[in-house]
C-alpha positions in Angstrom: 137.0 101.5 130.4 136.3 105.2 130.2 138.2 107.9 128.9 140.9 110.2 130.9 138.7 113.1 133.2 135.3 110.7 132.2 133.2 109.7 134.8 132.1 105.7 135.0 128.5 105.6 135.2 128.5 102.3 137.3 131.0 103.9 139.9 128.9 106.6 140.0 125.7 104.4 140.7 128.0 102.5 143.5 128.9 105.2 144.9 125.6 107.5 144.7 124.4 103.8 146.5 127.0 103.5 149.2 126.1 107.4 150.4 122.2 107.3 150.4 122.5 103.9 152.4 124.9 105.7 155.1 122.8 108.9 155.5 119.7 106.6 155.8 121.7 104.7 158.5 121.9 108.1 160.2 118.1 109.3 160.6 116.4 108.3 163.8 113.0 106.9 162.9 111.9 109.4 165.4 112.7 111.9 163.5 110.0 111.1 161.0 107.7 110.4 163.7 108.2 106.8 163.5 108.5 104.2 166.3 112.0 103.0 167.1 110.7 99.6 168.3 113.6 96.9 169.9 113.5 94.6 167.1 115.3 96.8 164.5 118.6 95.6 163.5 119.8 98.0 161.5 120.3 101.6 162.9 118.3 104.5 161.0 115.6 104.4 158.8 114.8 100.8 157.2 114.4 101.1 153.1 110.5 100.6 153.8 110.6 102.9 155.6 112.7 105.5 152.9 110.3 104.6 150.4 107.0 105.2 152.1 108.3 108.7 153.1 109.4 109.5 149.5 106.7 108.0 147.9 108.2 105.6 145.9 108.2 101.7 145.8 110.6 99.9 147.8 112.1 98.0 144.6 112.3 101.1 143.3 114.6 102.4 146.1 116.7 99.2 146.6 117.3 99.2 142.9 119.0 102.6 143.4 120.6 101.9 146.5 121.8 98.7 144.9 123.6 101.2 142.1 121.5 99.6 139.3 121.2 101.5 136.2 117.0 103.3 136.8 115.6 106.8 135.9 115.0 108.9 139.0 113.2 112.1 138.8 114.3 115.7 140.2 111.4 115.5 142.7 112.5 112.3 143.9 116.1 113.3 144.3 114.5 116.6 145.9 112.1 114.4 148.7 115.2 111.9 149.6 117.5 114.6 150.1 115.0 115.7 152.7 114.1 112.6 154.4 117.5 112.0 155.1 118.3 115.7 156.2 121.3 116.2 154.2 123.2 119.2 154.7 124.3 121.2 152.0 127.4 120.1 151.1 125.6 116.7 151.2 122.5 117.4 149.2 125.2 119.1 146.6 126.8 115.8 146.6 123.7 114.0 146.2 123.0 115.5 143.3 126.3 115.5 141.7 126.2 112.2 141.8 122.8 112.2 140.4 124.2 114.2 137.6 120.8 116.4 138.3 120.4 120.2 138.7 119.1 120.7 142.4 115.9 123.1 142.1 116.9 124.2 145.7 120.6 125.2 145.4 119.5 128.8 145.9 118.2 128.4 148.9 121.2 128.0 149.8 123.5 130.8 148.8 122.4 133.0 151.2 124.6 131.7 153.8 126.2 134.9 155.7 129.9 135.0 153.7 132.6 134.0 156.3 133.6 136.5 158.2 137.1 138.3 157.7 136.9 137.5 153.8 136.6 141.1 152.9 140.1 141.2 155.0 141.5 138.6 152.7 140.3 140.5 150.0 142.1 143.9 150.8 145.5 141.5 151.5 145.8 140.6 147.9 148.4 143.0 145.9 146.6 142.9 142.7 143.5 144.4 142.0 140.7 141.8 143.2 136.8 141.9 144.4 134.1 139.5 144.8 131.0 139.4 143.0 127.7 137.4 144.0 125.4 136.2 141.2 123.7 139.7 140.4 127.3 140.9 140.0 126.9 142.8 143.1 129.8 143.5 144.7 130.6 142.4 148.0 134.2 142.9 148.6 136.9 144.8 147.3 140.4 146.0 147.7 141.5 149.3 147.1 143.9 148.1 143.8 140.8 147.7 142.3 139.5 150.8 143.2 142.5 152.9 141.8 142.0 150.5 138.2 138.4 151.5 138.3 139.2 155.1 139.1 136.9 155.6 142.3 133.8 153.4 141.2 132.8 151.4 143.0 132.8 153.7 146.1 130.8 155.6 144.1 128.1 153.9 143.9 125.5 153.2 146.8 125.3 149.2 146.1 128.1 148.7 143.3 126.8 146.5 140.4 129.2 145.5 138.0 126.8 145.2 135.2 124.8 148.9 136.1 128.6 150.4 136.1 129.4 148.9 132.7 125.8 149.7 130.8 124.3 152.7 132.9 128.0 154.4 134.1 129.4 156.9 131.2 132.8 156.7 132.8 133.0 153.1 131.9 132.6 153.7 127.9 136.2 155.6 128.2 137.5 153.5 131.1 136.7 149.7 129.3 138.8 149.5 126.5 136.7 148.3 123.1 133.6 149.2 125.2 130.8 147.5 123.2 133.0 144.2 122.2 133.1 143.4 126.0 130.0 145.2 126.8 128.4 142.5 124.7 130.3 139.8 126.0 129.7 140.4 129.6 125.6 139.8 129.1 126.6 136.6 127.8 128.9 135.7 130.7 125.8 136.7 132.8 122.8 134.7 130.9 125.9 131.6 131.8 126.8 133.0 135.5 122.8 133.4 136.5 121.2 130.6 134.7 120.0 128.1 137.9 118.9 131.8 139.3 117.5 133.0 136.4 113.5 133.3 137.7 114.4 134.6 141.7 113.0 138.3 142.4 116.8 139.5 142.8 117.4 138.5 139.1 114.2 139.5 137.6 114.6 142.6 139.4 118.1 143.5 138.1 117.5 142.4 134.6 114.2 144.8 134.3 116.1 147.7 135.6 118.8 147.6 132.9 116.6 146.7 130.3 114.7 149.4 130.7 117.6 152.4 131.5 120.2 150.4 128.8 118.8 149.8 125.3 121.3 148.6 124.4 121.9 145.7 127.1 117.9 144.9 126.5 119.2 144.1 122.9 122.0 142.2 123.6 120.0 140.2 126.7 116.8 138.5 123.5 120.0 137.5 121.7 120.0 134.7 124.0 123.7 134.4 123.8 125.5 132.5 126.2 129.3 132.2 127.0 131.5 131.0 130.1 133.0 133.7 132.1 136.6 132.9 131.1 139.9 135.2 131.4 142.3 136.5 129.4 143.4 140.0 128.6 141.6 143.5 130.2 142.5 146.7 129.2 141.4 149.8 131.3 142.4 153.5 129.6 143.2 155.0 133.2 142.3 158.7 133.2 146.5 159.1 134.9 147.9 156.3 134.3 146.9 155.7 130.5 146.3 152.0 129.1 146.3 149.4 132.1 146.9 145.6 130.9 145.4 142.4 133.0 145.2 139.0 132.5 141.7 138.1 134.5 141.3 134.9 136.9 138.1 134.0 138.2 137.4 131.6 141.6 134.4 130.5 142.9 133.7 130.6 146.7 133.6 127.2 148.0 130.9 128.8 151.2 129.1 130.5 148.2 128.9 128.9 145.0 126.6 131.5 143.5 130.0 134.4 144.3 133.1 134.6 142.9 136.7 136.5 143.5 137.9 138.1 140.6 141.8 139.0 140.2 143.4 141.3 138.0 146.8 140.5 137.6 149.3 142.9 135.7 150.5 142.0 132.4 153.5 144.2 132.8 154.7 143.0 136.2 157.4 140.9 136.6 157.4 137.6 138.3 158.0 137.0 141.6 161.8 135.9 142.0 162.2 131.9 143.6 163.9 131.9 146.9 167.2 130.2 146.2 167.3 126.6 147.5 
């Protein structure tokens, strides 16, 4: 038996078995410029036929397919995903099942975000915005923008991390500047590590290291810390100290964004419609 939340490795193996053998059932040989031939009896692809195209032996294959305890490589995760044409919420399941890191994933965040989410956005009460992997920020509501005293609307293409390290407001806005200052490049290094290579990144992190001394020195510690909540505390320039507990939500269209929302420490709860 395996513990509470643990995940059986056989089950996994079964069930990482049971998919692959229903998305091969799925490709038309044609596809892979095979000939579909009248004495198949099996729809889709045979496991030959998998095997040849992947580049690996058919025993191999079977063995996985059977849910029997082999090493596979990231490559060969990487070709079966494409032979059998998985989607992306497939290919994510693939490999989750793999328990591999998909070399690829970021090919895939730059599906549009769905439309009307910035709407959604500006419907929340407390202060909220969504960030994609540089920290950009995509959507925003104007709670936020009162918190943050005008910023980002100031900006031409608001970057959470530029405002923090290169805006002089935020040393008086961000209470205990440097203690979260320092924090946040380690929430980063955790947020952007699959991405950490692409132009975006590299391009991002070269501009603050060289404008922000100071975030160039924090960024060699090599620090690294999950992007967790808890208290904020903004010193508003007319509203004075501003108290928020901080939730975070990935997108499930976007896995490389997140919403962030600011909820007030000082509010009171919402009252329970009587029964």
């Amino acid at each position: 038996m395996t513990e509470a939340g643990a995940r059986d490795p056989a089950a996994r193996r079964k069930a990482l078995g049971e998919f692959l053998r229903s998305a091969r059932a799925r490709v038309k040989p044609s596809d892979h410029g095979l000939p579909s031939g009248i004495r198949r009896r099996t729809p889709g692809l045979r496991r030959e036929e998998v095997a040849q195209l992947c580049g690996i032996s058919v025993t191999w294959y079977t063995w996985i397919e059977q849910g029997r305890k082999v090493s596979v490589s990231t490559g060969v995760w990487e070709r079966l995903a494409d032979v059998l044409g998985l989607a992306r919420a497939e290919r994510h399941y693939l490999f989750d099942l793999a328990e591999c890191a998909d070399p690829q994933a970021g090919r895939y965040d730059a599906v549009p975000l769905p439309e009307g989410l910035a709407g959604c956005v500006r419907s929340i009460r407390c202060p909220a915005y969504i960030l994609d992997r540089c920290w950009n920020v995509l959507a925003r509501n104007d709670a936020l923008l009162h918190v943050f005293d005008g910023w980002p609307d100031r900006a031409e293409r608001p970057n959470l991390l530029k405002y923090i390290f290169l805006d002089p407001a935020a040393r008086t806005l961000v209470v205990d500047w440097e203690r979260r200052a320092s924090r946040v490049v380690a929430e980063f290094r955790a947020d952007v590590g699959a991405h950490a290579d692409e132009g975006d990144v590299q391009a991002l992190l070269g501009d603050l290291s060289e404008a922000s001394p100071l975030f160039a020195h924090w960024w060699t510690r090599q620090a690294v810390v999950d992007r967790e909540g808890g208290l904020r505390e903004f010193q508003h320039p007319t509203d004075g100290v501003l108290k928020f507990s901080q939730f975070t939500f990935r997108l499930a269209t976007r896995q490389d964004c997140k919403l962030v929302m600011l909820l007030d420490e000082n509010a009171e709860p919402p009252v329970e419609p009587s029964a």
